[in-house]
N, C-alpha and C positions, 0 to 999 in steps of 0.2 A: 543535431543528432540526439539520439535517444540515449545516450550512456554519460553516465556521470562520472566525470574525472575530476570533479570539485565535490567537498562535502555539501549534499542536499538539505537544504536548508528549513528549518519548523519554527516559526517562531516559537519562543519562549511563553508569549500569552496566547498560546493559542489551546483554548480551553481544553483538550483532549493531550495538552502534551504531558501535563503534569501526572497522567495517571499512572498507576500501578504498571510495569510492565510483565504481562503475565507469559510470554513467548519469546525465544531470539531466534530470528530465521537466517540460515546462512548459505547461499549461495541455492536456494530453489528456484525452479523453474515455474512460470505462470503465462497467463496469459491477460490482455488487458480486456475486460469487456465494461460495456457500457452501461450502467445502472438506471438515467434518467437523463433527459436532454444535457444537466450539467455535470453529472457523478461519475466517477471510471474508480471501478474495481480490478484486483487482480485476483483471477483464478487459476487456483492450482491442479494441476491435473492430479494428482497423486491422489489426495483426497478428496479433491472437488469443493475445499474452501473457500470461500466470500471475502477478499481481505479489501478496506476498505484504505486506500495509502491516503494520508492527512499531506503531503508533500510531492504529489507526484508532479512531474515538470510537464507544462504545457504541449511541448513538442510530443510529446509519450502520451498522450491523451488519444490514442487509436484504437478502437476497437480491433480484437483480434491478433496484434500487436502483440507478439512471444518476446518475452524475456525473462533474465535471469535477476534478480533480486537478493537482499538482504534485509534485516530490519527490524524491530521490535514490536510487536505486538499486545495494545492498550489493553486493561481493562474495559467492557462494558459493565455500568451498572441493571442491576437484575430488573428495573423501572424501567430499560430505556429498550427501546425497540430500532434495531438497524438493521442494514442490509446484509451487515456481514460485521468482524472485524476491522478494528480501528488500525493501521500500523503507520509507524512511524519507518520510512526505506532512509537506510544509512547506503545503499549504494541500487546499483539500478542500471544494465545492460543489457539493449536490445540482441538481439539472437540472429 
């Protein structure tokens, strides 16, 4: 199932955890779409955001796939070119 009732897990080296967190997102709504054969993003309807989840769990990996979220929001550097936002989800329930 798609809801996390265990803390969702980043590792520690994984390059994008250490950074700045520049957002805390609490309990918004998104949707899961598919960025490239491997990537899955979440999109926000509110404002039509890119967020890019560095921990999203396998089973949740659906296109289309509504749910409600939490989570912190990385830095990108002004060099780097991504799809969207990096975030780190501290919680994560399907809808």
């Amino acid at each position: 199932m798609c809801n996390s009732e265990t803390p969702l897990f980043l590792s520690p080296d994984h390059p994008l955890a250490a950074r700045k967190t520049v957002q805390t997102i609490q309990d918004e709504e998104g949707q899961i779409v598919k960025i490239d054969p491997v990537n899955f993003g979440i999109q926000t309807p509110a404002d039509g955001n890119l967020l890019l989840p560095l921990n999203l769990p396998e089973d949740c990996q659906q296109e289309g796939l509504k749910v409600m979220f939490s989570g912190t929001v990385k830095e990108v550097n002004p060099n780097e070119l991504m799809a969207g936002q990096p975030l780190v989800l501290t919680s994560l329930h399907k809808q």
